[in-house]
C-alpha positions as CSV (number, residue, x, y, z in Angstrom):
1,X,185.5,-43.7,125.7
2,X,182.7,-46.2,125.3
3,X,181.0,-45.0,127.7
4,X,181.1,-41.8,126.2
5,X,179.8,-43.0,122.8
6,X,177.0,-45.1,124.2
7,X,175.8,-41.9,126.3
8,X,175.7,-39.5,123.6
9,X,173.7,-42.0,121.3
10,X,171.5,-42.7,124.0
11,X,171.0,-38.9,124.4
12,X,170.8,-38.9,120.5
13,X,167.4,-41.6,120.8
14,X,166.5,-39.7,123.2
15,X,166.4,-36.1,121.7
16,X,164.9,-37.8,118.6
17,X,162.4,-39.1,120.3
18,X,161.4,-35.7,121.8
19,X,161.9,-33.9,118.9
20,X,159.7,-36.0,116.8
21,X,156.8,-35.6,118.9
22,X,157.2,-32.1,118.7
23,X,157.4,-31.9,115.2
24,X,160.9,-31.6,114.5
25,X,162.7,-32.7,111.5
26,X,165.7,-35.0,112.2
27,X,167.2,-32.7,109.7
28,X,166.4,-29.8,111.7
29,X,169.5,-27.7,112.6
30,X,168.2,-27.3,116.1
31,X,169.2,-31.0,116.4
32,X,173.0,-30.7,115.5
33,X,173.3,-27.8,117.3
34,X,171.7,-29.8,120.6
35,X,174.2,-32.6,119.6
36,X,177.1,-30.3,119.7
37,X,176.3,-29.2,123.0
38,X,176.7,-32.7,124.5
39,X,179.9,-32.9,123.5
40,X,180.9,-29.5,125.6
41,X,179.6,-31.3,128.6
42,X,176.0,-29.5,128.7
43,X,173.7,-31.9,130.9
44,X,171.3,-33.7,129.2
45,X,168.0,-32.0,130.9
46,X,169.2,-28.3,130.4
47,X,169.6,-29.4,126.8
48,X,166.3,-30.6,126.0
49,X,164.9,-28.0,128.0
50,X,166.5,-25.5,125.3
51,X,164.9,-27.9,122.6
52,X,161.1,-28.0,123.9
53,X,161.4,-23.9,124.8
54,X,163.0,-23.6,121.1
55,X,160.2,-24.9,119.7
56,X,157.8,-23.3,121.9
57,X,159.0,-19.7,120.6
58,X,159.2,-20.9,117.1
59,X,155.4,-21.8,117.2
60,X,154.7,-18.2,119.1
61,X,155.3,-16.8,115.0
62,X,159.4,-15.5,115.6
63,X,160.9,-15.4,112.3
64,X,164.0,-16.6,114.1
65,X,164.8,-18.8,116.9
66,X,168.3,-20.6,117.9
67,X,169.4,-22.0,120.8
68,X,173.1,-20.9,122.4
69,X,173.1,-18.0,120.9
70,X,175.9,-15.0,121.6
71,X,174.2,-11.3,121.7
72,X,177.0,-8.9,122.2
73,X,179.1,-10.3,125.4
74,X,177.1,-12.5,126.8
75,X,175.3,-15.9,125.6
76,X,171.4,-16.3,125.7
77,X,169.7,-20.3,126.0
78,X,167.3,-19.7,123.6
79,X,167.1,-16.5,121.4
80,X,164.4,-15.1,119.1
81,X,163.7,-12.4,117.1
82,X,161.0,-10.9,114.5
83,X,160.4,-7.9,113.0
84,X,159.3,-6.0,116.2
85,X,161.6,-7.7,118.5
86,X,164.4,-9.2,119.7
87,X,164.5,-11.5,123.3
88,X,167.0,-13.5,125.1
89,X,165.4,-16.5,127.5
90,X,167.7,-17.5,130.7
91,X,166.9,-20.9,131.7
92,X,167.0,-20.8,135.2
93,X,166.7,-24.0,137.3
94,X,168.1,-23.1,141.0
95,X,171.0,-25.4,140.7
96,X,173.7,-23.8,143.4
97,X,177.0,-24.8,143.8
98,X,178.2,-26.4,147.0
99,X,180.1,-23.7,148.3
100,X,177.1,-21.6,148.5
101,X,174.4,-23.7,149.4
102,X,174.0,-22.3,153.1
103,X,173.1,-19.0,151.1
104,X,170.9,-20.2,148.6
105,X,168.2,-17.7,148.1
106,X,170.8,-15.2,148.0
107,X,173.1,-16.8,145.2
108,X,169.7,-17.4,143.0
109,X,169.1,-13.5,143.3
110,X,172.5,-12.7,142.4
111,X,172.2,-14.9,139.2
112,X,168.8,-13.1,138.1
113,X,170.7,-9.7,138.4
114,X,174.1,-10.5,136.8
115,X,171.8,-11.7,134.1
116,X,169.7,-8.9,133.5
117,X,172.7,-6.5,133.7
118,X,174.4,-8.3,131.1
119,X,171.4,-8.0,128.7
120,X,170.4,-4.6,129.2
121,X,173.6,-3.4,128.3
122,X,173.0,-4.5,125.1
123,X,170.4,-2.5,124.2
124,X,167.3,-3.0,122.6
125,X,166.8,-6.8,123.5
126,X,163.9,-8.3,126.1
127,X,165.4,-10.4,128.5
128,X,163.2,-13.2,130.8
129,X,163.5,-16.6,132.1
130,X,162.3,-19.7,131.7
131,X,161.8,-21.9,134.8
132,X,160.8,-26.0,135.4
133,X,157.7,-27.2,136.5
134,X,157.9,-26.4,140.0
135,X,160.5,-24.4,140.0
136,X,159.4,-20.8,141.9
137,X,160.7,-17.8,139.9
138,X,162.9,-16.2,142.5
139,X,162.8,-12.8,140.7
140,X,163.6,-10.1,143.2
141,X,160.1,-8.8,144.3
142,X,161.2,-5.1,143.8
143,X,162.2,-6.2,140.0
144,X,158.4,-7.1,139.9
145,X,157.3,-4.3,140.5
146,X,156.2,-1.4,137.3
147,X,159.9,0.3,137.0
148,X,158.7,3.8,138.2
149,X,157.5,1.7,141.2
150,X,160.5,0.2,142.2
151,X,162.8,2.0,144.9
152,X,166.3,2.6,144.0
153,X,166.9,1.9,148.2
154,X,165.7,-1.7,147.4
155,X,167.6,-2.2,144.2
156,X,170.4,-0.9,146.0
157,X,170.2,-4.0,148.3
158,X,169.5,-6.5,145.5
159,X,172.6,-5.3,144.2
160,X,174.8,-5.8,147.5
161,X,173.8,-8.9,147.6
162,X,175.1,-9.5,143.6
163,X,178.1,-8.4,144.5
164,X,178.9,-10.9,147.3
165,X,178.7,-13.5,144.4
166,X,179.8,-11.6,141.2
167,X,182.0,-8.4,140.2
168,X,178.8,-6.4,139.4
169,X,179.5,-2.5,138.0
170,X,178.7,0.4,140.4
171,X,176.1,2.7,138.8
172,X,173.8,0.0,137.3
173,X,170.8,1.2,139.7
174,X,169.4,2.8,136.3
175,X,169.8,-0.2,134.4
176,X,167.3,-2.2,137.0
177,X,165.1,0.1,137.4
178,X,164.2,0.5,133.5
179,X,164.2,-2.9,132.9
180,X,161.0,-4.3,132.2
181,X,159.9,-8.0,132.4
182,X,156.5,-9.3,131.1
183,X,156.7,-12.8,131.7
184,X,158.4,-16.0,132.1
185,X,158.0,-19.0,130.6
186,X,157.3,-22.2,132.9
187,X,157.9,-25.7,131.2
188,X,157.3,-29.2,131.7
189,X,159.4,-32.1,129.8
190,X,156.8,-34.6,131.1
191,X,154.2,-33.1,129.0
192,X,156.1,-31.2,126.7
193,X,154.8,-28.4,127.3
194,X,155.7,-24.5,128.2
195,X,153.6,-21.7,129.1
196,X,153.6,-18.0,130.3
197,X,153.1,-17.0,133.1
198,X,152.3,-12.9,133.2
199,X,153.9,-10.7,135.3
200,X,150.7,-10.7,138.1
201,X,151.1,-14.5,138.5
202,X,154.7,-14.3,139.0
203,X,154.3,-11.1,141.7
204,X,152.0,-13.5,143.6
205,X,154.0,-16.4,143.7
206,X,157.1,-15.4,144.2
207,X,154.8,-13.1,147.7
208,X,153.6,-16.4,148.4
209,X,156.7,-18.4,148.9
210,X,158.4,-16.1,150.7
211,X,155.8,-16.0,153.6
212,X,155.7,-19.5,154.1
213,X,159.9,-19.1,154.1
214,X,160.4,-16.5,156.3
């Protein structure tokens, strides 16, 4: 139990500290919220993550930005919206369980397209992700792609490979291939600092890796 306390007040220094330097208020509800989510057993470095991105989006001039938030059935990290827009931003690290780690690269593409599925459905919201400093966004290439580029053979595939991980709808092909992605967001707790990276940047990347890979 003591150990429990000390944690979560070392966690609360901790979160004040970084907050504070980013201009947050220590009456800020973005704090209690953060709070709250140590107690439900959320690590410590996907919550501060949310924090820094939270306040990155605020500053991008979104009239409204929370972190945890439920849209429809599913539960975005960070969520934002203004007048012209709504979007939902996935922190995505790479973590994989035990179980799967022989099939790694496969499990990470899975989690990208159960993710997007779940969005889309619910209409009129922008999904992306946000991604650590050195962290390569594993987006499938063919999802990089403009959608009337994109092959419904290779979505198809992307798909298969979902389902070996997660009970993923037949007919969704539709859904992937009008979703459209912009950019992600890359961050660095270091430096406190995120940034977007546009859609070329990420097509290159991602190209890159997976020649040195394979």
């Amino acid at each position: 139990m003591w150990r429990t306390v000390i944690e979560s007040l070392d966690l609360y220094t901790l979160l004040m500290t970084i907050s504070s330097r980013l201009g947050i208020e220590s009456t800020d509800g973005i704090i209690y919220r953060a709070m709250k989510l140590v107690e439900k057993g959320v690590t410590v470095t996907h919550i501060l993550a949310e924090v820094l991105i939270h306040s990155h989006v605020k500053n991008e001039g979104y009239n409204y930005v929370s972190i945890e938030e439920t849209v429809g059935t599913t539960k975005c990290d960070v969520y934002a919206e203004n007048e012209s827009e709504r979007i939902c931003i996935e922190i995505e690290t790479h973590s994989i369980p035990a179980e799967y780690i022989l099939e790694g690269y496969h499990y990470i593409i899975a989690r990208h397209i159960k993710k997007i599925l779940q969005i889309i459905k619910e209409g009129s919201i922008l999904l992306t992700f946000a991604y650590p400093y050195g962290v390569v966004p594993l987006i499938p290439l063919e999802l990089l792609k403009k959608p009337e580029e994109r092959s419904e053979d290779e979505l198809e595939k992307a798909i298969a490979i979902a389902r070996k991980f997660y009970a993923i709808d037949y007919d969704v092909v539709t859904y992937l291939k009008n979703w459209i992605i912009k950019y992600v967001y890359i961050y660095d707790m270091a430096l406190l600092r995120v940034v977007r990276l546009p859609i070329e940047s990420i097509t290159k990347l991602v190209h890159t890796y997976i020649e040195l890979v394979q």
